[in-house]
C-alpha positions in Angstrom: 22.2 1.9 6.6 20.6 -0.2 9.2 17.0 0.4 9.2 15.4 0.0 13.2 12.2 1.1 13.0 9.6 0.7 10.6 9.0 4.9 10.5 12.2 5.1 8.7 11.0 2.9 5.6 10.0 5.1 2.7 7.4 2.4 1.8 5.9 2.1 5.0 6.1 5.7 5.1 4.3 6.1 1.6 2.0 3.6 2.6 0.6 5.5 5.7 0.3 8.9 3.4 -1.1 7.3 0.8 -4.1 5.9 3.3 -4.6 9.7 5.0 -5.4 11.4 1.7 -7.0 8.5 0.5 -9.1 8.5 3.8 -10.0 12.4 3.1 -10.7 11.9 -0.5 -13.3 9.5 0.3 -15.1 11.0 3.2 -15.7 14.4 0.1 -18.1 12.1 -1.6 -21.5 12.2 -0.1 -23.0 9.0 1.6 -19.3 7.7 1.5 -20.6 5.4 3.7 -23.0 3.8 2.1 -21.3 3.1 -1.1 -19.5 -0.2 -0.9 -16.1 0.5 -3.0 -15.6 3.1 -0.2 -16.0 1.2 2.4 -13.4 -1.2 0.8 -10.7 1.2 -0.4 -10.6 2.9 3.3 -9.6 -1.1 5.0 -7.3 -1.8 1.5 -5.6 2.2 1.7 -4.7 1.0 5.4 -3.6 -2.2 4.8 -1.0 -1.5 2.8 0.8 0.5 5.8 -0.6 -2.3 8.7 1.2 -5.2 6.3 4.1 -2.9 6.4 4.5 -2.4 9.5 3.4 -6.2 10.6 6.0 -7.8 8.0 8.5 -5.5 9.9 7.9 -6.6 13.1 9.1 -10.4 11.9 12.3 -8.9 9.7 14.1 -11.8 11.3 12.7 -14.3 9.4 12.6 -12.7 5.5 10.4 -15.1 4.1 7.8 -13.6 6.5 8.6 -10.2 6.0 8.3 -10.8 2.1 4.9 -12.4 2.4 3.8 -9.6 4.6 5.0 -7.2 1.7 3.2 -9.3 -1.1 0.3 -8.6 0.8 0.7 -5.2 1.1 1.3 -4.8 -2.6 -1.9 -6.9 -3.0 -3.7 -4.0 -1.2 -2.2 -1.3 -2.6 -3.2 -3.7 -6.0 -7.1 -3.3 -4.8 -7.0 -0.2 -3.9 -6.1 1.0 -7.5 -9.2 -1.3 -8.6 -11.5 0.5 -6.1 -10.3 3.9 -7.4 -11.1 2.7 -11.1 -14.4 1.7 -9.8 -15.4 4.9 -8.0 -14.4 6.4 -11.4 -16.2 4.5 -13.7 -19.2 5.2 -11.0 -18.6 8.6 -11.7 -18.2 9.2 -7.5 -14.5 11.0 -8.5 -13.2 12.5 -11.5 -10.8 10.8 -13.9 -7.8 12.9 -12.8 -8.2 12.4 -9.4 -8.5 8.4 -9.6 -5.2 8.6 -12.2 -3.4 10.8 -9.7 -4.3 8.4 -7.0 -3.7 4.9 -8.9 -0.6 6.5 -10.2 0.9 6.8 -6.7 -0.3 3.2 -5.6 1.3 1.6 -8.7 4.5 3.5 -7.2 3.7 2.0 -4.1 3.5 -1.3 -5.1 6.6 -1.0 -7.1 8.7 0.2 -4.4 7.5 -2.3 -2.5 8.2 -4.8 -4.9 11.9 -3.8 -5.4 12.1 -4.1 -1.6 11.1 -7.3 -1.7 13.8 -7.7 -4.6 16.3 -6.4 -2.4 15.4 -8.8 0.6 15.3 -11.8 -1.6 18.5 -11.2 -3.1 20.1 -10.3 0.4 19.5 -13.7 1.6 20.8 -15.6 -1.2 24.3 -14.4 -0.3 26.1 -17.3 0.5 28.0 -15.7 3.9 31.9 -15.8 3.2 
């Protein structure tokens, strides 16, 4: 299956989920907005999907594709350290930052294995 738009990735798909809740999580803690690991878990939680989408958008050329998806694993990386930080603030409760880090390590595995997939694609020798 040929994939033509970037909606139709699961990752990207995930990615853009993952950044809603994360979004209304964040905006349940009071003064969300001045506590700094907020502030930077809303722009990471939205990278992920923006890389996504971006690294799409140059699938022509799969080395730039893959680096857009390293970055976006990178965010979805800092976002689980944000979470882990809010915990250990005590601004969310342990099950809701393992809940939450739990589905961005998904994330960044998924994304990894599609990053797998694209690097093994192009090693194919064509016949």
């Amino acid at each position: 299956m040929y994939v033509k738009n970037v909606n139709e990735l699961r990752i990207y798909q995930l990615a853009l989920e993952l950044a809603k809740e994360t979004s209304n999580l964040i905006k349940q803690i009071p003064h969300y907005w001045d506590i700094e690991e907020c502030r930077q878990i809303l722009r990471s939680s939205s990278s992920c999907s923006s890389n996504i989408a971006e690294g799409f958008s140059q699938r022509s050329y799969v080395k730039k594709f893959i680096n857009y998806l390293n970055i976006a694993m990178g965010s979805s990386d800092e976002s689980q350290d944000h979470l882990t930080k809010l915990r250990n603030n005590k601004h969310i409760t342990s099950e809701i930052a393992e809940d939450y880090i739990f589905r961005y390590k998904s994330l960044s595995v998924k994304t990894l294995n599609m990053i797998n997939h694209l690097k093994n694609r192009s090693t194919i020798a064509p016949q």
